[in-house]
N, C-alpha and C positions, 0 to 999 in steps of 0.2 A: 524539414529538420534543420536546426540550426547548426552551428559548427561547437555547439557545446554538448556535444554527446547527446541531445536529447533533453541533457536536462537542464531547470530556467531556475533564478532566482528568484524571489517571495512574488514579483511581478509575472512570472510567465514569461510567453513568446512575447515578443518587439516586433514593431512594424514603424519604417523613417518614413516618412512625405518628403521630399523637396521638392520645397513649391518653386517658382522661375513668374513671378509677375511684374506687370508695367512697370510699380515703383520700389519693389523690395525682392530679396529672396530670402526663404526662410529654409530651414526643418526642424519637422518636428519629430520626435519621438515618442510613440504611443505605447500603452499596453492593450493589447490586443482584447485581454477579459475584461475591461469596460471602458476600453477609448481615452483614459486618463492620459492627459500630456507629460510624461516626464519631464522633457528638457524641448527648449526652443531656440534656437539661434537666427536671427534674423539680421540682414544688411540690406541698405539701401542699394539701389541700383539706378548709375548714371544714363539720365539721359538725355538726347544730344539734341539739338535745333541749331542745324549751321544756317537755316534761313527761315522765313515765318510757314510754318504751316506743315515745316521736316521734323518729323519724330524717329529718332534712329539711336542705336546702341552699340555697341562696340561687343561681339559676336564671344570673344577672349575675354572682355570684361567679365561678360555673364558668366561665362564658364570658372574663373575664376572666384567669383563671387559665390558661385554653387557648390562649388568644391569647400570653401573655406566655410561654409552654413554645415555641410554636409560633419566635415573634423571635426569641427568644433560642438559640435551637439554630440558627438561621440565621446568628445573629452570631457564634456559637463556628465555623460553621464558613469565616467571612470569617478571623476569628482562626488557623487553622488551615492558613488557605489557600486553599480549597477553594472553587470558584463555586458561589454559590447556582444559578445557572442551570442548573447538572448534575441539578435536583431535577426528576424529569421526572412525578410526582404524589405525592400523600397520601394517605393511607389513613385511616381512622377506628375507633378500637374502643373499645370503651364495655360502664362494666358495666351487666348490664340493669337492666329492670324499673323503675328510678329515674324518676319520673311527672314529668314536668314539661307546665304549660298556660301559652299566653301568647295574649296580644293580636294577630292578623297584623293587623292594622294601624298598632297601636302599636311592636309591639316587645317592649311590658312586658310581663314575666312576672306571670301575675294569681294567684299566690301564692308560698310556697315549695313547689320540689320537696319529693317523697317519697320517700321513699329506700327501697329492694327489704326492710329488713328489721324496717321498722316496722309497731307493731302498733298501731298509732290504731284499724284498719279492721277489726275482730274484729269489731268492731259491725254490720256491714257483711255481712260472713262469714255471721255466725248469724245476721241474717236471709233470706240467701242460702240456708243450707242450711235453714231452719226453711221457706220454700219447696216446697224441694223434699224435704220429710220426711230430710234429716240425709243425701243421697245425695252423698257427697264428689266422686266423680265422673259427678255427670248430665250436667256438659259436654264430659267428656272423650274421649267417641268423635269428637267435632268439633273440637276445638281442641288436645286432647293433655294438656290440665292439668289439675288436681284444683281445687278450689275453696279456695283459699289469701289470707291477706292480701297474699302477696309477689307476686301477678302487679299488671300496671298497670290493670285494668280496674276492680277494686274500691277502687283507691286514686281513680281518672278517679270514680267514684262517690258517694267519699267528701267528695271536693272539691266536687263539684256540688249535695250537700244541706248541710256545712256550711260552706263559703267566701264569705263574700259578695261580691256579684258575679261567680263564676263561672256560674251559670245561666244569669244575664241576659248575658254572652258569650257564652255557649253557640246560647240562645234568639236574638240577634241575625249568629249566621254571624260571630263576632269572632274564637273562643275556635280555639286551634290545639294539637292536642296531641301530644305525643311522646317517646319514651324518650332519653336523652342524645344517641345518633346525631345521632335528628334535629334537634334544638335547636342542637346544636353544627354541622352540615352547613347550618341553617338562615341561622343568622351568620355563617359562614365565607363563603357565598354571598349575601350582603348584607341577611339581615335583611328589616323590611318594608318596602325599597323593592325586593330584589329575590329575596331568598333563596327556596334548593329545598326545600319541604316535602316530603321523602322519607324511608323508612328502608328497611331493608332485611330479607327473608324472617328471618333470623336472630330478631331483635330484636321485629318483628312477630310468632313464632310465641310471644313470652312476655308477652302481653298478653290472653290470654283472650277474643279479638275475630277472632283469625284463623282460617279453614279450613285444616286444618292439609295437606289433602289436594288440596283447590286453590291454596295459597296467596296468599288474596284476604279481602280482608275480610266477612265472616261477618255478614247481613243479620239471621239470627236470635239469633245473639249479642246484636248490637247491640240490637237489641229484646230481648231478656230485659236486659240491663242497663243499658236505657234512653239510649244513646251515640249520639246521632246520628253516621251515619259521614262526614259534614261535614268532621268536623272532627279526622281522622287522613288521616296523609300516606302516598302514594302508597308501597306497595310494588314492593320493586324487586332484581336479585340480592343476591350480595353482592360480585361483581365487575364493576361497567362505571362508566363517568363520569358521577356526578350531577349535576353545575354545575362551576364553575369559581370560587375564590375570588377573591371582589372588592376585596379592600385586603391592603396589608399588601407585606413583601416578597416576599410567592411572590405577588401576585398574579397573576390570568391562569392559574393552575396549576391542572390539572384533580385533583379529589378523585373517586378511582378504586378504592375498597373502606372496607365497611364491614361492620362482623360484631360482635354481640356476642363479650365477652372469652373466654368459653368453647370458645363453638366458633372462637374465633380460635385458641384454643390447640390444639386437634384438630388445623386444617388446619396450625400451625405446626409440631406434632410429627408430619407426615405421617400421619397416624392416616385415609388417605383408602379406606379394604377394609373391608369388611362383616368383624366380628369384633374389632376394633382398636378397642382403649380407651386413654383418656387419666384423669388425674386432678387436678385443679389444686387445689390448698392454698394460700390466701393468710385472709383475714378471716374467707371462709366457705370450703365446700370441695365439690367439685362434680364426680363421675363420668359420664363422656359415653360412651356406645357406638355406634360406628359400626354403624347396618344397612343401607345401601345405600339404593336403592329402598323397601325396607317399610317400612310404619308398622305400631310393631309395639304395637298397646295392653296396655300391662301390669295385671297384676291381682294386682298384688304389690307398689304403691306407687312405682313408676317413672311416670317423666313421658316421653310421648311428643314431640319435637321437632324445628325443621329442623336438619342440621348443618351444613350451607353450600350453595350454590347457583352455582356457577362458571360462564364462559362467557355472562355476559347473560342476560335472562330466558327464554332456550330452552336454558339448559343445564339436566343432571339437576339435580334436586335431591335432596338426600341427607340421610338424616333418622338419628336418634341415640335411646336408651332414656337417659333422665338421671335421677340420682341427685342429691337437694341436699339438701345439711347447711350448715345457718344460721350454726353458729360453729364453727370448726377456731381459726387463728390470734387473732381477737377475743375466744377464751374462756382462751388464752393472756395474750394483753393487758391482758385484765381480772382476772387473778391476781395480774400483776405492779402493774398500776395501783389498784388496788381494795384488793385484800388484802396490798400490799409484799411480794410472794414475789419478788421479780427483786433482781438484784444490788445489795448497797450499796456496792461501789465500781464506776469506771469498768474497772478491771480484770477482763474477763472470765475470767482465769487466777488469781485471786484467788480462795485454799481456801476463807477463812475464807464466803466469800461466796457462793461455786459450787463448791466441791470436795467434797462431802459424798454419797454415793449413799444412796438409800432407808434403807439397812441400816446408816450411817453409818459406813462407811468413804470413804476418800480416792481420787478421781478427778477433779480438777480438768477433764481434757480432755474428759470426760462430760458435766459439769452446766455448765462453759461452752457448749455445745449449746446445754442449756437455758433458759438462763438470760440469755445477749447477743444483741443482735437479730444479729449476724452473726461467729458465733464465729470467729478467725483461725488457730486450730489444728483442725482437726478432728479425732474421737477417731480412733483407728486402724480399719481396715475389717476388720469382723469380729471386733474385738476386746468393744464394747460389749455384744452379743446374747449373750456368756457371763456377763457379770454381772448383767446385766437380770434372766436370768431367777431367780438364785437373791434379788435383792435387789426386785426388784418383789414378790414371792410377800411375803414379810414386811413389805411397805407394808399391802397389805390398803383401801387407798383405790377409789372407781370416784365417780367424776366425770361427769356428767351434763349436758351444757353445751346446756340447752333453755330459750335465756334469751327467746326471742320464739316460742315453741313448737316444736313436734319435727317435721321436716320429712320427708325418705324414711327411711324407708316408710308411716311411721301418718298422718303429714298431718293431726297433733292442735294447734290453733293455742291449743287450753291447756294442754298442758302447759311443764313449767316446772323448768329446770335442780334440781337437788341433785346432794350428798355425802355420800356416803358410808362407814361405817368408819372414823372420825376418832376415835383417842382421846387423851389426854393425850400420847401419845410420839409424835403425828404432825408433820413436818417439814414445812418448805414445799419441799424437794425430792420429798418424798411426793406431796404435791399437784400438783405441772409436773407429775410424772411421770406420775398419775393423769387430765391435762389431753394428755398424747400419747396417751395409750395410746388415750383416748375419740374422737380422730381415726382409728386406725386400725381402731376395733371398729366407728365408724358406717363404712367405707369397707366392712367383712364385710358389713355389712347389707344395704349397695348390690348388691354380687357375690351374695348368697346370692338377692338379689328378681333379680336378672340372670339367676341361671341357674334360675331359678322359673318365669320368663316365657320362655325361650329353651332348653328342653330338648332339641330337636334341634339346638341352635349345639353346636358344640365349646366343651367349657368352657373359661373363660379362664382363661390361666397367668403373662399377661405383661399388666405394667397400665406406661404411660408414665406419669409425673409430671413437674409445674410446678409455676411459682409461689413465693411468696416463701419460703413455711414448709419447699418442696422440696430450697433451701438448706442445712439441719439434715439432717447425713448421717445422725446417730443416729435421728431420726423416718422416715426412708425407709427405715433399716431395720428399726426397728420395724414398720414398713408390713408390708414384707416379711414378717417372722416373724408376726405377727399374722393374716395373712392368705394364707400358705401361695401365694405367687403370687413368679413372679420381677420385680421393678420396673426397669426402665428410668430412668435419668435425665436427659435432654439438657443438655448443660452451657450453659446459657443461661436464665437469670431470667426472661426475656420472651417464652415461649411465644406468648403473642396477637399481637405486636408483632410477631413473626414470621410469623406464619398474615397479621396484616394486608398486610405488605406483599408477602408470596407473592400475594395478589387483586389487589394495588394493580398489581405487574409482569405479569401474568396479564391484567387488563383495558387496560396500553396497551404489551402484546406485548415487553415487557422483558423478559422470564422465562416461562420455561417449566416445566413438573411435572417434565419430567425433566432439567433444568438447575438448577432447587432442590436435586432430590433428590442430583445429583451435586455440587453445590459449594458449596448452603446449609446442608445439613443439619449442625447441630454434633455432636459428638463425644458419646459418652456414657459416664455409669458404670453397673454394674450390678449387684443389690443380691439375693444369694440369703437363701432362708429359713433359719435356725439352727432353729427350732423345729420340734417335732414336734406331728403334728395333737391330740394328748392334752394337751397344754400347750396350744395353741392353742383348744383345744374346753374346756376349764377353765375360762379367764380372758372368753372370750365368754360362756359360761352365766351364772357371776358379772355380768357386764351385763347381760345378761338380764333379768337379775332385778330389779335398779335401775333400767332402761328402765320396767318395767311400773310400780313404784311413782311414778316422774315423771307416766307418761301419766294415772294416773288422781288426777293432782297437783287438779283442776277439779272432780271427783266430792265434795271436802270441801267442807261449807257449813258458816261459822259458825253459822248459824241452826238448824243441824239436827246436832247434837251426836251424833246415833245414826249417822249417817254415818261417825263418826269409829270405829266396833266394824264389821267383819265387810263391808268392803267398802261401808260406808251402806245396808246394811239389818239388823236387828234379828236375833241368835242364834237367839232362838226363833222367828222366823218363817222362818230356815234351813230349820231342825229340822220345822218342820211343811209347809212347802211340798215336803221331798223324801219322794221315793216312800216310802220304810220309813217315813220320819215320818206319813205318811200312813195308811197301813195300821195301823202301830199304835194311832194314833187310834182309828181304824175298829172294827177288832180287839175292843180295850178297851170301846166304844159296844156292841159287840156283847155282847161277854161280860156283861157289867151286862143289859142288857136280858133276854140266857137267865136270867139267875142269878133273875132278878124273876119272871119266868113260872114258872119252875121250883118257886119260893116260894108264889104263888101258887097252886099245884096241886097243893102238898103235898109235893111232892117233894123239899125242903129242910127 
């Protein structure tokens, strides 16, 4: 019930999202009777690199920024007309992993967050695995995950041996920790005179601390990485009311869902049946499989985790095979921002600027795709996958975007992006191109470790995508050919935002699953494959093959120059370590030795 007597205007009940991701925060306001965005408020969000390879945010910033997305979309829809009192709760979705500690007593955030793809924590890592003899997965029958710097556990670790004074918060019961969720659930709910330290099973299952099969925090975890469980918040679904916000104009308003962004995009793309995958392309990029009930441990570099958890803490919970690639869109970004391959004028329809394909000829509506963060023509459907393939084939580029190490399948935290095939006549359209393509061949990799670990599933044919990069018809269907599957695309940018407030209406009975499905679900396009699997099986071996030389990017030491011949060991110790080199050896020892006796006895 809202705070307006019950009754709503021409809209009905209201439901806010604020979303809390890598590079923005938004909300949104929805109507509940068919998902329609009223109003949207969006700001960027700063973030930090004091050194190469630190991704970190300022804890107060965020919160700030959330707060003023949050007013503001309240006031747009005063502007609009519309009673705020029609807003009958909030939701919350957040990217993970992002470490944030503060003071409960204070308030004060006792450093800056950590951001999901920084790599300060290698350190951390390789004494982790150097522990447990280099075993990537010794935690993962318990928690689901590999032993990575991007969970929050090792980053919680890494703060506590080098931060000053987080120990000593720690060591005095002060220190309160949690993934944006709860930081942001924490403040909304008054902070430390009264705020909920909660998150929810989602969020919790990507912290390396959770039992992935009880979902409860994990006593032996916490003792292998030294975490008093003090000082993590209450787990809890990812649909029912955690508190109620204390200032502001919704105060009073119950916050009524919360779910990391990913599986927020699952449950937004109805992805809720054992077999049903989603694919979300935004900064990074991240393959979710629905399994139901099973945890299903892979042994092909998939990450076991929860998918959402509906119904309060006695409903099922539903668990997912996930796939994660560190840079899809960021390795984009950094092409354009880094090496000025992105447009020199504002004009996205501008030849001189974007009109050019691999092979250079002229397609202006092609390499605007490529080339504007939101091209306003887009190519024709079905048209781009006939030129692709003769004008890719004569780029000859593969692009390896492993800029904080190579995430599923290898879960190698050194390797480290290159390029490849560059010579004199290579273009910077050569290069986006070679920066798509490498989204859609680590997306193979995922599917191929998918159907690796899941040989009795029916293979998968039909993959759903989101996310901002999902926008670029031409990359979806490169998806598509690349990957020999048919893609789904919902025509709505805010997958999560939509799964979010599906829990939000789902926890205070505004919506139902099958009231979603009948008059939220948005409309889709859908994207078949042009190629054939011999073209497709061509251009993935050619990666292949550049995957391996990244991976063993860590194997070269300056110091040891013979690394640099034969894989970092010595030709001739090839040659005599293998079997034939062996014998030969042998052999020869032998022969000499007859030849001497022989001499010896007259015989020569």
């Amino acid at each position: 019930m809202s705070g307006n007597g019950g009754y709503h205007s021409k809209f009905g009940s209201l439901i806010g999202v604020l979303y809390v991701g890598h590079t923005s925060c938004k909300c949104l306001i929805y109507a509940t009777r068919n998902a329609e965005v009223l109003t949207c408020h969006e700001l960027p969000l700063e973030c930090l690199s004091p050194q190469p390879g630190w991704v970190e945010f300022e804890p107060l910033a965020i919160w700030t920024t959330a707060r003023t997305c949050l007013e503001v979309a309240v006031q747009n829809l005063i502007i609009l007309d519309i009673n705020p009192l029609d807003i009958v709760a909030v939701g919350v979705c957040n990217q993970r992993e992002t470490t944030v500690l503060w003071d409960r007593t204070t308030g004060a955030p006792l450093c800056n967050a950590i951001g999901w793809c920084d790599t300060r924590t290698s350190s951390v890592v390789g004494s982790i695995l150097l522990r447990v003899r280099g075993k990537k997965n010794y935690l993962k029958s318990v928690c689901g995950l590999t032993v990575s710097n991007c969970f929050s556990a090792v980053k919680i670790r890494w703060m506590m041996e080098n931060v000053e004074g987080v120990q000593q918060a720690v060591d005095e019961g002060r220190a309160a920790f949690g993934t944006l969720d709860s930081w942001i659930i924490w403040m909304l709910t008054g902070g430390a005179e009264a705020g909920v330290h909660v998150t929810d099973v989602t969020n919790a299952s990507r912290t390396m601390l959770m039992n992935l099969e009880r979902c409860v925090w994990d006593e032996r975890l916490c003792r292998f990485f030294r975490i008093p469980s003090s000082i993590l918040p209450e787990i809890r679904s990812c649909s029912e009311v955690y508190g109620y916000i204390n200032d502001g104009s919704l105060s009073g308003i119950p916050i009524a869902s919360c779910l990391g962004d990913q599986q927020a995009a699952l449950l937004g793309q109805m992805c809720l049946n054992a077999g049903q995958a989603n694919c979300t392309i935004d900064e990074g990029m991240f393959v979710l499989f629905n399994t139901a009930q099973e945890i299903i441990d892979s042994n092909h570099g998939l990450l076991s985790t929860v998918a959402f958890q509906l119904g309060g803490t006695r409903g099922d919970v539903y668990y997912a095979l996930e796939g994660a690639i560190a840079h899809a869109g960021s390795s984009i970004g950094w092409l354009r921002r880094t090496l000025a391959l992105g447009p020199t004028t504002s004009d996205p329809m501008n030849t001189s600027a974007t009109g050019l394909l691999p092979d250079g000829t002229a397609n202006t509506q092609l390499m605007a795709s490529f080339c504007s963060v939101s091209s306003p023509v887009p190519p024709p459907y079905g048209e781009p996958s006939k030129t692709i393939v003769g004008s890719s084939s004569r780029g000859g580029v593969i692009f390896v975007p492993a800029f904080s190490g190579y995430y599923t399948p290898y879960w190698r935290y050194k390797a480290r992006g290159m390029m490849f095939g560059i010579t004199l006549q290579t273009t910077p359209q050569q290069i986006l191109y070679a920066a798509h393509e490498a989204i859609c061949h680590q997306v193979r990799e995922v599917l191929e470790s998918l159907a690796k670990d899941c040989p009795t599933w029916p293979r998968l044919s039909k993959l759903t995508v989101g996310g901002d990069l999902s926008e670029h018809r031409l990359l979806v269907q490169m998806l598509s050919d690349l990957n020999g599957v048919l893609v789904e695309r919902p025509q709505t940018s805010t997958p999560a935002c939509l799964g979010a407030m599906l829990a939000a209406g789902l926890a205070t009975e505004t919506l139902s699953i099958d009231q979603f499905r009948q008059n939220c679900v948005p409309p889709i396009d859908v994207f078949n494959t042009a190629f054939n699997s011999s073209q497709r099986d061509m251009k993935f071996r050619r990666w292949k093959m550049a995957v391996d030389r990244c991976l063993n990017f860590d194997s070269v030491s300056e110091s040891d120059p013979v690394k640099l011949i034969g894989d970092g060991r010595d030709p001739d110790t090839v040659v005599r370590c293998s079997i034939p080199g062996s014998v030969f050896i042998v052999s020869s020892f032998a022969l000499v030795v007859v030849a001497q006796l022989l001499k010896q006895n007259g015989f020569v």
